[in-house]
N, C-alpha and C positions, 0 to 999 in steps of 0.2 A: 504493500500500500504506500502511494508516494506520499509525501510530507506535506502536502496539500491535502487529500484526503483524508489526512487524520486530522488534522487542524478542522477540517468542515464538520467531521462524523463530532469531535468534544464540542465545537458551537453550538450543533445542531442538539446535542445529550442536554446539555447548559439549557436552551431555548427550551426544550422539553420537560426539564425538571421544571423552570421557570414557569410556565402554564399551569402544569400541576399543581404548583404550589396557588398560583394565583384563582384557579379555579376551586380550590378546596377550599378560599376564602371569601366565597360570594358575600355579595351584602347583601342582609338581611332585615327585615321588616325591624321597628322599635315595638316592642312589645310591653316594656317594664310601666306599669301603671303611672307611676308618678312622673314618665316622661312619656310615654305614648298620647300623640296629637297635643303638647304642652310644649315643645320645642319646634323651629320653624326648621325642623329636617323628621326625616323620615327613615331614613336606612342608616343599618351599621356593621361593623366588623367586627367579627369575635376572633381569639382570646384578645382583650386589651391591655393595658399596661402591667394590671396587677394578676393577669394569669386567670380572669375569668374566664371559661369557654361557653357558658352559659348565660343566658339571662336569666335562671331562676338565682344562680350565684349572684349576678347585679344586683338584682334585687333585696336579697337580702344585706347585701353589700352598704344598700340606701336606704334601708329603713330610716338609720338614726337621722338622716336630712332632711327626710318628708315634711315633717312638721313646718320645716323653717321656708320649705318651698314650695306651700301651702300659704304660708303666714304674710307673705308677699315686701317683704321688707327692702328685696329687690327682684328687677323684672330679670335680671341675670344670674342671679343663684340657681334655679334652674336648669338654664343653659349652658352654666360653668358646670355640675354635679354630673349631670347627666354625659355631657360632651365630654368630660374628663374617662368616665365608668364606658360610657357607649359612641367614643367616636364617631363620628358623619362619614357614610360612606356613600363612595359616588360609583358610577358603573361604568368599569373600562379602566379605571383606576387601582392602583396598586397602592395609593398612600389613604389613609383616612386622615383627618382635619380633627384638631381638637380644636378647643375653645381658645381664641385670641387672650395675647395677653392683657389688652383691656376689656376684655369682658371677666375675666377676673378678677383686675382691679374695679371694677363697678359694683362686683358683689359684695368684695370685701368692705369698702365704702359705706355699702349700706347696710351690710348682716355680722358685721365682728361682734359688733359692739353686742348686740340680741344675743348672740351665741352664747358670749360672754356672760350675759347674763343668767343663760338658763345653762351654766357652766358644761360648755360645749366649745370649747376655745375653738378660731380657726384653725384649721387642721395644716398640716405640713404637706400635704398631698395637691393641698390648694397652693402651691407658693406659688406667685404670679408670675415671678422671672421664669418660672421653665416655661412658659407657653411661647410661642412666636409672636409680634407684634402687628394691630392688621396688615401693617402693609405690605406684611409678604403676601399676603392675597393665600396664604395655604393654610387658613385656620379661619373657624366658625367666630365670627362677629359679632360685639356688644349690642345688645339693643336699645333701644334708647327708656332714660329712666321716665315715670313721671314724678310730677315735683312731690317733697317731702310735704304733710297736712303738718301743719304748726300744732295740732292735736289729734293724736287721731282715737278713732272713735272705741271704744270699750265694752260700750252696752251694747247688746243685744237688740234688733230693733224690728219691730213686723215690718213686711210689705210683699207685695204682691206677687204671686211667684210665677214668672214668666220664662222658667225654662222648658222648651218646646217637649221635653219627656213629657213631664208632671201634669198634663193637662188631661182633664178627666178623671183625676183622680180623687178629688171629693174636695180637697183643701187647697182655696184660692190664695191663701197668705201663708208664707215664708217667713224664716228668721236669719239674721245675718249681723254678725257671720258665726257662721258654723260652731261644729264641736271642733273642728280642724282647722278656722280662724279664718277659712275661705270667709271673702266678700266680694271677689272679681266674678260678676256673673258669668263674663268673656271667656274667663279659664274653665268654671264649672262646668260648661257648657259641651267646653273640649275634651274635657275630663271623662264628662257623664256619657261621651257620644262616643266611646272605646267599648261600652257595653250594650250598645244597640243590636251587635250577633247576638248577644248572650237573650235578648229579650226575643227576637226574633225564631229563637226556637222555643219558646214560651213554655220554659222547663220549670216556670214556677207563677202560678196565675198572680204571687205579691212581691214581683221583683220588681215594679216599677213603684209601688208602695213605697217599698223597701230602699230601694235609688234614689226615692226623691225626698222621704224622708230621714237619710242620711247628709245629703248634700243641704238640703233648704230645708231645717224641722219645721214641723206645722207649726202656726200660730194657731189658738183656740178664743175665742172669744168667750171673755169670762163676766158674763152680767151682774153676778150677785159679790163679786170678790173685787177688794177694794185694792189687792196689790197690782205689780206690774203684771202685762198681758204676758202668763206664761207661755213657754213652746215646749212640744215634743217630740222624741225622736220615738221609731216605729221600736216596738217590744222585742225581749232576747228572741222572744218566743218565734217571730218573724225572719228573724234574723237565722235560726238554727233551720228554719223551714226551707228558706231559700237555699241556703246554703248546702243541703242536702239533698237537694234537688236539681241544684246548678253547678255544683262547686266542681265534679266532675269535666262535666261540660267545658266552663268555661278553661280549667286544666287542658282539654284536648283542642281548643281554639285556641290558645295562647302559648304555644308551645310546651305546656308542661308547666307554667307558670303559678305560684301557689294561688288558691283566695286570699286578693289584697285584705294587706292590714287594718285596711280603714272600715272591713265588712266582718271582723272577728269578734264575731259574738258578744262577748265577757266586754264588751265596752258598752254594751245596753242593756236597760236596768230591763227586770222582768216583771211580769204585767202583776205578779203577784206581792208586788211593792207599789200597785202603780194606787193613790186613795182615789175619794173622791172626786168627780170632773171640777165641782167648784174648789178645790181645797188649790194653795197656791202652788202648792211640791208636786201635782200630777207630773209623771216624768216618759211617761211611752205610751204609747197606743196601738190597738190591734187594727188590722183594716175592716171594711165593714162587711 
C-alpha cells in the first residue's frame, strides 16, 4: 500500500470515528420541568459538564434552584441554571452554547443576595469568568431584566384566573403568588403548557383541578368571616389520585423523568384537617 493510501485509509478511520461520535450525540428535546418551554431554546446535549447522561440526573441535580427560579428575583437565573446543567444544542453542530458571561452576571446581581438569605450562598459552579462573553457570539444570551419594584409585594392577593387551562373548572378567582412564589402569569402559563400531553390522555378526570389549583389556589368567597379572603390548594387526597393515575404516564412521555416536585403529595394538607368552609384556616378542597 503506497504512503498515500495509508495517509487517506487513517483520515478516512478519523472522519468515521468523528460521525460516530457526533451522531451518538444528537440533541435532544428539554425535558426537565423547571426549564422545559421556560428558556428561549429548546434542544440539548447530554452528558454535560458534570457527567450527567441523563435528564432525570438534571433534575435532581436542580431541585435545590427551583425555588429561586420560580421566585423571579431575576429573568436570568433560569437561563444561567438551566444552560449551565443542559446546554443549547443546535443541529449540525458539534459545540453546545452555554450561558454568556453576562447572563450570569445579571443573575448574580439580582439572586446573591436572596440566596444568601435563605443560606444558599452563590454557588462556585456559577462563577461568571468561566462562561464566554456575548461577543463571541458562541454562548446563550442575557435577557433583559425588568426594573426592580421599590417594594414588592408579600400578601397574597385574589384575582381572576385567566390561565387558558383552568377554565371551566368551577373557580373564577386565583391567588398570587403561589405556594412556589410564582406571580408571572407569562411563565405559569409556559410552565403549565408542558402538561397539556399529560391531560390529553385524560389519565385522570382531576388533573386539570389538580394543575390549576397548584399553580393559581382558588380564592373562596367568604361572607360571614370577617378575616382576609382565604385561598386553597386542591386536597393530598387529589393529589395521590392523580398521581396514580398519571404518574406513570407522564414517566413514559418524559423520558423516564420523575413526578415533578412541585406535585409531591406531602406538600398538601389533607381534607381531613380541612374545618369549616366559613372558618379562616380552610386549607384544601376536593373537586366537585
Amino acid at each position: 500500500m503506497t504512503s498515500f493510501n495509508v495517509k487517506w485509509v487513517i483520515i478516512a478511520s478519523v472522519i468515521s470515528i468523528s460521525l460516530v461520535a457526533v451522531s451518538g450525540q444528537a440533541c435532544v428535546r428539554v425535558e426537565v420541568p423547571m426549564c422545559k418551554g421556560l428558556i428561549n431554546y429548546n434542544f440539548t446535549r447530554l452528558p454535560n459538564k458534570f457527567g450527567h447522561t441523563t435528564q432525570s440526573e438534571v433534575y435532581w441535580a436542580l431541585q435545590q434552584w427551583w425555588p429561586f427560579m420560580d421566585m423571579g428575583c431575576s429573568q436570568n437565573l433560569r437561563l444561567l441554571i438551566c444552560g449551565l446543567y443542559l446546554p443549547k444544542c443546535t443541529t449540525g453542530s458539534t459545540q453546545v452554547q452555554l450561558p454568556c458571561r453576562e447572563t450570569c452576571r445579571r443573575a448574580k446581581n439580582r439572586c446573591s443576595q436572596e440566596m444568601q438569605r435563605q443560606n444558599l450562598p452563590w454557588s462556585s459552579q456559577f462563577r461568571c469568568s468561566q462562561f464566554l462573553p456575548k461577543r463571541s457570539r458562541r454562548c446563550v444570551g442575557p435577557l433583559k431584566e425588568k426594573k426592580k419594584k421599590k417594594s414588592r409585594r408579600r400578601h397574597v392577593t385574589c384575582q381572576r384566573n385567566h390561565l387558558p387551562m383552568c377554565s371551566g373548572i368551577g373557580y373564577r378567582f386565583g391567588s398570587l403568588p403561589n405556594m412556589f412564589l410564582q406571580s408571572n402569569i407569562r411563565e405559569m402559563k409556559r410552565e403549565m403548557a408542558q402538561y397539556q400531553p399529560l391531560l390529553d390522555t385524560n389519565c385522570s378526570p382531576h388533573l386539570k383541578f389538580f394543575l390549576c389549583g397548584v399553580f393559581m389556589p382558588f380564592c373562596l368567597k367568604q361572607e360571614t368571616s370577617e378575616c382576609e379572603v382565604p385561598f386553597v390548594v386542591p386536597c393530598r387526597e387529589v393529589c395521590e389520585s392523580v398521581q396514580t393515575s398519571c404518574g406513570q404516564i407522564f414517566e413514559r412521555q418524559r423520558g423516564g423523568l420523575p413526578w415533578p416536585g412541585k406535585f409531591h403529595c406531602h406538600r398538601y394538607p389533607s381534607r381531613d384537617y380541612t374545618r369549616n368552609p366559613n372558618d379562616c384556616s380552610v386549607s384544601c378542597v376536593m373537586p366537585n
